[in-house]
C-alpha angles and dihedrals in degrees: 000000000000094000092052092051104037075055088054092051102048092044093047094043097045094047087052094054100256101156097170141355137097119280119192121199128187135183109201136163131266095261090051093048090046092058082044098046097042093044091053110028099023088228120122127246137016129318126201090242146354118194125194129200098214090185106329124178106192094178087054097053091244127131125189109169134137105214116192114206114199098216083185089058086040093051093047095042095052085044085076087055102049100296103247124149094239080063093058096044088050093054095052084048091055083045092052087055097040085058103053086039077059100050095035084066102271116134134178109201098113128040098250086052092035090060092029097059095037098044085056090048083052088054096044092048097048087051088054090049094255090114121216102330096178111038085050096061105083098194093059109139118206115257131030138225114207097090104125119176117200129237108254105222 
């Protein structure tokens, strides 16, 4: 799995013009993501990512950002396509990307961004040989909400 997503990364960051930074990425469980998600967002239960800038430039070419992938909400969302584990890969994969479009500045909270930002993580992950992750999920729902932002000190 590291290998899949430390390619993700490389290939997201580097198509969206990341030249340097730090990027963190953790897979964690349901129960994890639901104290995460609770603690950040104030909403219950688990998301599929949050994703946290932690102090992005995106002008400079410098990402710092931490991106939390839930694998529980990946395994039950490729189970409606099939199940296999090449589907779940495939979804963190999407959630990977979902996360760095986040913190490059995407979002998909109204239907001209929402088309707009998964239309671009369907692009990155068939250039990557994924093939289109989201439009082939047929249960999607509009709007996401792993968005995190980060306290400045």
């Amino acid at each position: 799995m590291v290998p899949l997503l430390r390619r993700v990364a490389q290939h997201v960051l580097a198509a969206e013009g990341f030249r340097t930074g730090t990027l963190s990425i953790a897979v964690v469980s349901a129960r994890a993501m639901s104290a995460l998600h609770r603690e950040f967002t104030g909403r219950p239960g688990p998301t599929d990512v949050l994703a946290f800038d932690l102090g992005s430039d995106r002008r400079a070419g410098r990402l710092d950002a931490e991106v939390i992938l839930c694998a529980d909400v990946a395994r039950r969302q490729a189970a409606t396509r099939g199940g296999t584990l090449q589907a779940a890969r495939a979804e963190l994969a999407l959630y990977l990307v979902h996360g760095i479009l986040h913190v490059a500045g995407y979002d998909d909270h109204t239907p001209r961004e929402f088309a707009r930002m998964h239309i671009r993580e369907d692009e990155l992950l068939e250039g990557l040989g994924l093939g289109p992750v989201f439009k082939t999920a047929s249960t999607r729902s509009a709007g996401c909400t792993g968005r995190a932002r980060v306290p400045r000190p």
